[in-house]
Residue, then its C-alpha position, 0 to 999 in steps of 0.5 A: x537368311x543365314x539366321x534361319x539356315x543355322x537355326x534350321x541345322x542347329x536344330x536338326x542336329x539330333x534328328x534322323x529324319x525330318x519332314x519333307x516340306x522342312x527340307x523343301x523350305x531349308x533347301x529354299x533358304x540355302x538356295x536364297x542365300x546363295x543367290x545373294x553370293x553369286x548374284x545373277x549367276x545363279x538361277x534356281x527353282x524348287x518344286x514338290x508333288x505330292x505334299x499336300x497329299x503327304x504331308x507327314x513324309x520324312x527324309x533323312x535330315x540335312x540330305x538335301x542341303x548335303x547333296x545341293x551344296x556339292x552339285x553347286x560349288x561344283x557346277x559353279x565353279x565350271x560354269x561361264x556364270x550361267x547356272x540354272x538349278x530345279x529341283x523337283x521333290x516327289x512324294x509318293x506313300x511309298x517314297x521320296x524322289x529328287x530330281x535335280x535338273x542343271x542347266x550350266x554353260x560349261x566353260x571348262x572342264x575340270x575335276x570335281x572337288x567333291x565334299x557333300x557326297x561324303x557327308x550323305x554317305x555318312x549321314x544314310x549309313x547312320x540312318x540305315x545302320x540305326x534301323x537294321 
């Protein structure tokens, strides 16, 4: 699994954009890997609408994984070891919707150490800057 995941960023590396179903599959493979770290603290689930019809849709690459990173060392680490993650892709002609639903028994709460929002930040003002 972390073979994949490194081949999958290694080469994404010069890519803008990638298509969906390739972060869908990646973000399946993070998610996958991080089950094995956390075991049975960790359930996951993710789905996509829309894909067959849009096949060819894109999204900036890395984005997802950036996001899911940060939103999980960040419920993990609050959690009493019962964290339920779904994560639902729409995929219209006109955009991309993520939904990411959490289902985390808090057992305290505490200050978000967040490091995977800066990367996104970073990432779509590179993007978007690029296209303007």
């Amino acid at each position: 699994m972390f073979g994949k995941l490194l081949r999958y960023f290694l080469m994404q590396l010069d890519k803008e954009s990638v298509l969906v179903s390739e972060e869908i599959q990646m973000t399946d493979w993070y998610l996958q890997l991080q089950r094995l770290r956390y075991g049975e603290k960790l359930r996951y689930e993710v789905l996509s609408h829309g894909l067959k019809t849009h096949p060819s849709a894109k999204i900036p690459s890395i984005i997802v994984q950036s996001l899911i990173e940060n939103l999980l060392e960040e419920q993990i680490h609050l959690s009493d070891g019962d964290l339920g993650i779904r994560i639902v892709f729409f995929i219209t002609r006109e955009k991309i919707d993520l939904k990411v639903m959490i289902n985390n028994k808090a057992k305290k709460s505490g200050k978000s150490k967040s490091f995977g929002l800066p990367k996104v930040h970073y990432s779509l003002g590179r993007l978007y800057q690029a296209t303007q």
